[in-house]
matplotlib code that plots the C-alpha trace (Angstrom):
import matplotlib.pyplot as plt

x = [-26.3, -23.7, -23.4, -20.2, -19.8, -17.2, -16.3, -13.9, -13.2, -12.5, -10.1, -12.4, -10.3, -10.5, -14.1, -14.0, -13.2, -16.5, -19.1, -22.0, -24.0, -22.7, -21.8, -23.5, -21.5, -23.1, -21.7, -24.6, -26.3, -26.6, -26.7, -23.3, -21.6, -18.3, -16.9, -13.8, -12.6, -9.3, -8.6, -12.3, -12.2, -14.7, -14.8, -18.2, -20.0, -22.5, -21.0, -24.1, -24.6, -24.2, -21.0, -17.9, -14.8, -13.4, -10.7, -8.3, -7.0, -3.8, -1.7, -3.0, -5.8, -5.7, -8.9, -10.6, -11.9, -10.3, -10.4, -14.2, -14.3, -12.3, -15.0, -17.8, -15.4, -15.1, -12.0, -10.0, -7.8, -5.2, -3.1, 0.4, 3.3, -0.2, 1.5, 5.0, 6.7, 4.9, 5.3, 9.5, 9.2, 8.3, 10.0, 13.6, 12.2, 11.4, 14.9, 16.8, 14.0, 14.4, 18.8, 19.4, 17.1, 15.3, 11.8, 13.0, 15.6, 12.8, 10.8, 13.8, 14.5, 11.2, 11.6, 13.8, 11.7, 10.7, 14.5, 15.7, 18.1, 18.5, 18.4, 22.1, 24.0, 22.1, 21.7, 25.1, 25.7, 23.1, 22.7, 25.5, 22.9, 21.0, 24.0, 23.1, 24.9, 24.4, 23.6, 26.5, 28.2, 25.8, 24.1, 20.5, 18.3, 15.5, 12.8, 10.5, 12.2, 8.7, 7.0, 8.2, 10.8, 13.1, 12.4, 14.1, 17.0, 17.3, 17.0, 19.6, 22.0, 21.7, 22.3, 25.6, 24.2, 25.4, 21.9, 21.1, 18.1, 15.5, 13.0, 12.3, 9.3, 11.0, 11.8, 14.6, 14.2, 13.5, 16.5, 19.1, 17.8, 18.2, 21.3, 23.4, 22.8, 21.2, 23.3, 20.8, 20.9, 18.9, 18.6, 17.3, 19.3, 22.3, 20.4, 19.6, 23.7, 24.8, 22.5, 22.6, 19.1, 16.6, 13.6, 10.1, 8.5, 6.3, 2.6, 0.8, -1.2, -0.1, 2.6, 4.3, 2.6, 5.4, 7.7, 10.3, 10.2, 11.9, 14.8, 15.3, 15.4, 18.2, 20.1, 20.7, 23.2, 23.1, 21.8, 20.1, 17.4, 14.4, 11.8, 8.2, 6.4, 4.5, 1.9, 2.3, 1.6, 4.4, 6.5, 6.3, 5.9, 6.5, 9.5, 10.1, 9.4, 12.0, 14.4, 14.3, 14.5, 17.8, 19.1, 19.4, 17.1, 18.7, 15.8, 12.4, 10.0, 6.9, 3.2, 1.2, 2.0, 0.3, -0.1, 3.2, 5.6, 4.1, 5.8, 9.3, 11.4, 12.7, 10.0, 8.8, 5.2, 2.9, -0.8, -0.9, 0.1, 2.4, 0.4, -1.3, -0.6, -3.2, -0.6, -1.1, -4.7, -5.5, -2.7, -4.3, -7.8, -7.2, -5.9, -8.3, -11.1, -9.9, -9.0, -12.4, -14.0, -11.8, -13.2, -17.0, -16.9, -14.2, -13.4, -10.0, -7.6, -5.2, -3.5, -5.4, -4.6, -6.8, -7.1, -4.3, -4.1, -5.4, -6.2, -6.0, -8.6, -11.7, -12.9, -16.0, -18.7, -19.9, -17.0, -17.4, -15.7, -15.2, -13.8, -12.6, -10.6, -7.2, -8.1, -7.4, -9.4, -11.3, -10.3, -11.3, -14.6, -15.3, -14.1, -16.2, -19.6, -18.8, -18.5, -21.7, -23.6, -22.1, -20.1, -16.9, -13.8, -12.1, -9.7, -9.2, -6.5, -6.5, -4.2, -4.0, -2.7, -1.9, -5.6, -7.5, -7.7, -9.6, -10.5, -11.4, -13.5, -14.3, -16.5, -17.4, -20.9, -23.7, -24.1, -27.0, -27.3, -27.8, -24.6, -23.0, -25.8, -24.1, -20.7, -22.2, -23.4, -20.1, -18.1, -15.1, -16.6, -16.7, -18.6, -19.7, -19.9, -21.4, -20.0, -21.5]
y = [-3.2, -2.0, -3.7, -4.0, -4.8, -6.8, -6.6, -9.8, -12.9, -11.7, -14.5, -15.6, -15.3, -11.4, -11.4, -13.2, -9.6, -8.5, -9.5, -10.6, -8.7, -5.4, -6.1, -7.8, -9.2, -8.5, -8.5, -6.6, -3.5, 0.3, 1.4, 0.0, 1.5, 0.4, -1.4, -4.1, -4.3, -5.8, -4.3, -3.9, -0.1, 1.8, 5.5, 5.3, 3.6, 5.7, 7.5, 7.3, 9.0, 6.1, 5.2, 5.8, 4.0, 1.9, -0.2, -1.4, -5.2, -3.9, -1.1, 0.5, 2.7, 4.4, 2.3, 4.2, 8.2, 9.0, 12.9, 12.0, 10.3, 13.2, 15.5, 13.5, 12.9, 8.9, 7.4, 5.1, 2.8, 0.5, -2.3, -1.2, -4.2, -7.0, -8.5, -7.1, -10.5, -11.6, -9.2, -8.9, -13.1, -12.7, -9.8, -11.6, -14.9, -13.0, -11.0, -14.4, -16.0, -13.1, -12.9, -16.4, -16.9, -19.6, -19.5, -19.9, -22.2, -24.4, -23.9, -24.8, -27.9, -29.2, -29.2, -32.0, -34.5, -36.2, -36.8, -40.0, -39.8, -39.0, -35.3, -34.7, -34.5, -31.4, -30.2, -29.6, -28.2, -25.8, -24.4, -22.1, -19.7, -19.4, -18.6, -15.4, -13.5, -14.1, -11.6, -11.5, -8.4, -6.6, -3.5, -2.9, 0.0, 0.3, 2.9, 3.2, 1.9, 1.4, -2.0, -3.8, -2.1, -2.0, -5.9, -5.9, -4.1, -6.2, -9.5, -8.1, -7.2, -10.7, -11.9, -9.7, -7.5, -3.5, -1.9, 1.5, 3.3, 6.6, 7.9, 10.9, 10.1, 8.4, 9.9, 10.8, 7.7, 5.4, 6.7, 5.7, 2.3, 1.2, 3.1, 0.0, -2.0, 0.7, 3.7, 6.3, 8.5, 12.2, 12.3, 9.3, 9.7, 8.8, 5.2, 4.7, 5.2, 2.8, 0.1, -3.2, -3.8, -1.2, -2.1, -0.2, -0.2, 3.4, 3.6, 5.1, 8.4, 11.1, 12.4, 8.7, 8.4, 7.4, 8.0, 5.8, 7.9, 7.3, 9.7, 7.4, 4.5, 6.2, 6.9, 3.5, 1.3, -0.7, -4.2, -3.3, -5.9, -3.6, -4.9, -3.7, -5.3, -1.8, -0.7, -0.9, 3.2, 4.0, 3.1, 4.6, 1.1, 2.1, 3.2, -0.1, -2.0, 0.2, -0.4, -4.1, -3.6, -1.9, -3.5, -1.3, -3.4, -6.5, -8.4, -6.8, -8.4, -6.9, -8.2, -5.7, -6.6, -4.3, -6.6, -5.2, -6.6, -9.9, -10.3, -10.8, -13.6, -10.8, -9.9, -12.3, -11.4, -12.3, -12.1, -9.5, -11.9, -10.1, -10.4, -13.5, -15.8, -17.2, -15.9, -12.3, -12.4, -13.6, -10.9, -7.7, -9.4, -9.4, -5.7, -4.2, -5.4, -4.3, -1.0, -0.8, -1.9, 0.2, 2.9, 2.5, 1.9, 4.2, 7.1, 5.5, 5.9, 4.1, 3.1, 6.4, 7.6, 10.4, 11.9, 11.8, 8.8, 9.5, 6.9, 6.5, 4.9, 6.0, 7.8, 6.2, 8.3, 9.7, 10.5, 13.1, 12.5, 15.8, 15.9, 19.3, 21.3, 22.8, 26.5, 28.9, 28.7, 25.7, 24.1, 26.8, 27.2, 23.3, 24.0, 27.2, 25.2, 22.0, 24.8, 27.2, 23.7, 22.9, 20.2, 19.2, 17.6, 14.7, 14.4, 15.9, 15.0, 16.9, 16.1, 17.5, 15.7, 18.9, 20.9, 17.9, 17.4, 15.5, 15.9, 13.7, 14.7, 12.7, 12.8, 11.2, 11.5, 10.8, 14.3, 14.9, 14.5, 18.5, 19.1, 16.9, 18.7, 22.0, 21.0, 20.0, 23.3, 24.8, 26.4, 24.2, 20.6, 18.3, 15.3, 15.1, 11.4, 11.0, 7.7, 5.9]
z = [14.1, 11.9, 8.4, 6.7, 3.4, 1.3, -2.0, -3.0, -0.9, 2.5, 5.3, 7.6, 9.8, 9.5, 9.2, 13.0, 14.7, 13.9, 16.9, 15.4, 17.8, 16.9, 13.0, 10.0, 6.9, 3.2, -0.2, -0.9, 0.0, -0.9, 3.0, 4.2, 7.7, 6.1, 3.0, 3.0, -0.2, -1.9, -5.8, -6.8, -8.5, -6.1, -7.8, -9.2, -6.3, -4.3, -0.6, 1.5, 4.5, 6.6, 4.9, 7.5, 6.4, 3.2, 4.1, 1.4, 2.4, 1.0, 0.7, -2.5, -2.1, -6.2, -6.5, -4.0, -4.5, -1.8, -2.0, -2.7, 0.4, 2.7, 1.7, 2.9, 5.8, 5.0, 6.5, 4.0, 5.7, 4.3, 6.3, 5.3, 5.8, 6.0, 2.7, 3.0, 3.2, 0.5, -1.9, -0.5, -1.1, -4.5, -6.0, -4.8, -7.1, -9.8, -9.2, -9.8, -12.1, -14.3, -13.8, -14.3, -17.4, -15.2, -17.6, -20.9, -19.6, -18.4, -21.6, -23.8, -21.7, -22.0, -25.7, -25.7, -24.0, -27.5, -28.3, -29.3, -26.7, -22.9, -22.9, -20.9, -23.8, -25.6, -22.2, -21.5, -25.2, -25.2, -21.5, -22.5, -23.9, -20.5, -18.0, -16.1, -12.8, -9.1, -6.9, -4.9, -4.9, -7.5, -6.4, -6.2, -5.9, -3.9, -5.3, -1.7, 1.1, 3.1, 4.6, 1.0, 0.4, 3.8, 3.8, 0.7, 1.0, 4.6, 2.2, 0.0, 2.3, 3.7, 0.2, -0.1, -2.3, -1.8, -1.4, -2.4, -1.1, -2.1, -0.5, 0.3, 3.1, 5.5, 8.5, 10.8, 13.0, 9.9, 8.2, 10.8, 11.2, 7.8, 7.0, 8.7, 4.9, 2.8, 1.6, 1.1, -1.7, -2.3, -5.9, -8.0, -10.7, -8.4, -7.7, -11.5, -12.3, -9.8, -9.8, -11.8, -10.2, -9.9, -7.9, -7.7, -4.3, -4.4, -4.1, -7.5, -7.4, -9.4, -8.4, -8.8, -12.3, -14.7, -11.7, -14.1, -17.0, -20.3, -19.2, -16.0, -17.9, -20.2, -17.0, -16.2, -16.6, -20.3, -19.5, -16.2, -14.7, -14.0, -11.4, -10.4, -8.4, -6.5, -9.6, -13.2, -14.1, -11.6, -14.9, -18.6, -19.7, -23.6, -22.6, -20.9, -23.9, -25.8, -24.3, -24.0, -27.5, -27.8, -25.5, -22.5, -20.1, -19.9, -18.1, -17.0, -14.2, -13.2, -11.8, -13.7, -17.6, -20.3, -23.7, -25.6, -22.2, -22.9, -26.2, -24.6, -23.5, -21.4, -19.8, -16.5, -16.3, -13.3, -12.6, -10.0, -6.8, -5.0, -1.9, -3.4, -0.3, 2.6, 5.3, 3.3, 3.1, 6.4, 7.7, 5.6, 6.7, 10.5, 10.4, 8.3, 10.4, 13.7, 12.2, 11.3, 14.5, 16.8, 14.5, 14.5, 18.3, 19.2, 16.5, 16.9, 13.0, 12.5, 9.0, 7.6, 4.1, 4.2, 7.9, 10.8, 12.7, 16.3, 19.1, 22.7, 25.0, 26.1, 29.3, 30.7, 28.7, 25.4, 22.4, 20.0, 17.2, 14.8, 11.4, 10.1, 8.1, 9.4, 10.2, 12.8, 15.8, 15.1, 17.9, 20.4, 18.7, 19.5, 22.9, 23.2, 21.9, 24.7, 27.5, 26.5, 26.7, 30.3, 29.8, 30.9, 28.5, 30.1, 27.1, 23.8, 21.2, 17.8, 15.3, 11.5, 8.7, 5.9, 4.9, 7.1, 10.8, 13.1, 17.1, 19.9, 22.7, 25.6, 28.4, 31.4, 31.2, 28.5, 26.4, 24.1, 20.5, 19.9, 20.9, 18.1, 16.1, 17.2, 16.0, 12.9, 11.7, 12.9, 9.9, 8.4, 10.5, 7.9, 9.7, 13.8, 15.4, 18.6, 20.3, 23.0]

ax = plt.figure().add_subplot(projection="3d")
ax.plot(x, y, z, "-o")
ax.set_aspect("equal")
plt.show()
């Protein structure tokens, strides 16, 4: 019986993958197989040895110690593009919430509900001070043109908007399927000149740690509409704050306020729900737990952040499952031990993913638990699993 444990509400419908044969469900316990988690901050929880996988219901993983985690070879999982439509959904409301002044429109109109008279006639003489631009024809810029941001710059395109895209990451194949409504660029700064909307789609660790820095911000057009809806560190948010204040950032929107953005009309603030929907929940849910199943009962990664993804299906015996670093020879020292022990390899996939790499044995026969034991003590193998 493997025990999984949750940390935050959890879809049932996500929680139905696991067979409750094979898996029990506990929001408490200090021996889980596996942890489900949504933004709870994990870095001072205990790894056990029976720990095998964290799975983020999300795409962030910076509350996770993942580096921890590789060492102990503990696979962290996310369930990238689970909540893209969501978080796509509500970055374009808070683009034209925050554009046309919708809020403080709202708030003034409300004011004049105790007037002596029907409210049309002030209406129409002060709504002057809340007119804002449409999106047609304005160009945005898409910081991450990932699961979130590609549905954006599709949205936007849609909307008539000229879109303009960076990212580094994205590959060949990627690349020339967006390029028909996104006009890639390969420096930023380029983006920040161009843009009357720049929008942050970018994961945080630190290399993306004040990614928008003060000196980006001063690139920008004067009266930009700045919009981060990815993590709130990605930005230098002092630097935000200055320059609503002079005047440079015409209109901010972001779901990750700090206590100074909350002090301006300029600023739309929201409470972190970006992929607050049922649909995203029960999306991230589903995903996450089948990623962890097909990994407990297979050694099958998918949606990795920390090791390369590698799956394929199973011979009809025993998997070994090896976890180790990305040296010279390791692979023909694994094959080495599996032949000195007399066994055959039905199929082997290894894959690396930079200093980490991870190997798949299969067999069509039941092997014995000394051989993962044997792999264990080799040099450089981080963790063995035998699979039955």
């Amino acid at each position: 019986m493997y025990i999984i444990q949750t940390y935050n509400k959890v879809a049932e419908e996500g929680l139905k993958d696991f067979d409750p044969e094979k898996y029990r469900i506990v929001e408490e316990t200090d021996r889980p197989d596996a942890i489900l988690v949504h933004s709870t901050p994990l870095h001072n929880i205990p790894l056990g040895p029976e720990l095998k996988a964290i799975c983020r219901i999300g795409a962030g993983t910076n509350t996770i110690p993942v580096e921890k985690c590789t060492g102990k070879g503990i696979v962290v999982f996310n369930t990238p593009g689970g909540n893209a439509n969501a978080v796509k959904e509500l970055t374009l409301a808070a683009i034209i919430l925050c554009m046309r002044n919708v809020l403080s429109a709202n708030e003034w109109v409300r004011t004049l509900k105790d007037g002596e008279s029907d409210p049309g006639r002030a209406v129409e003489a002060g709504k002057e001070v809340y007119r804002g631009p449409e999106l047609l024809g304005k160009t945005i810029g898409i910081i991450g043109v990932g699961a979130i941001g590609s549905r954006m710059a599709r949205a936007c395109h849609d909307l008539g908007m000229r879109v303009i895209g960076y990212d580094p990451y994205l590959g060949h194949a990627r690349l020339n399927e967006l390029k028909h409504y996104v006009r890639f660029v390969q420096n930023v700064s380029e983006l920040y000149e161009a843009a009357d909307i720049v929008s942050v789609h970018i994961p945080l660790n630190e290399a993306n740690r004040g990614f928008v820095s003060r000196e980006a911000i001063a690139s920008m057009k004067d009266g930009v509409y700045l919009i981060n809806y990815a993590r709130g560190p990605v930005l230098d948010n002092d630097a935000v704050c200055d320059a609503i204040d002079s005047g440079k950032i015409r209109g901010f929107a972001t779901d990750f306020p700090t206590a100074r953005e909350l002090g301006y009309r300029q600023a739309l603030c929201t409470p972190h729900l970006g992929a607050g929907t049922p649909e995203a929940d029960e999306n991230c849910s589903v995903m996450a737990a089948r990623q962890i199943c097909d990994y407990i009962e297979n050694g099958n990664i998918t949606n990795s952040v920390n090791f390369p993804d590698v799956a394929f299906a199973r011979a009809e015996g025993d998997r070994l499952a090896i976890m180790h670093y990305n040296r010279v020879g390791m692979l023909g020292r694994i094959t080495e031990a599996v032949a000195a022990a007399g066994l055959n390899i039905e199929n082997l996939v290894n894959k690396a993913r930079g200093d980490i790499a991870y190997t798949l044995l299969d067999f069509n026969e039941e092997i014995p638990q000394r051989i993962a034991d044997d792999m264990t003590r080799l040099d450089n193998v981080i963790r063995v699993r035998l699979i039955r």
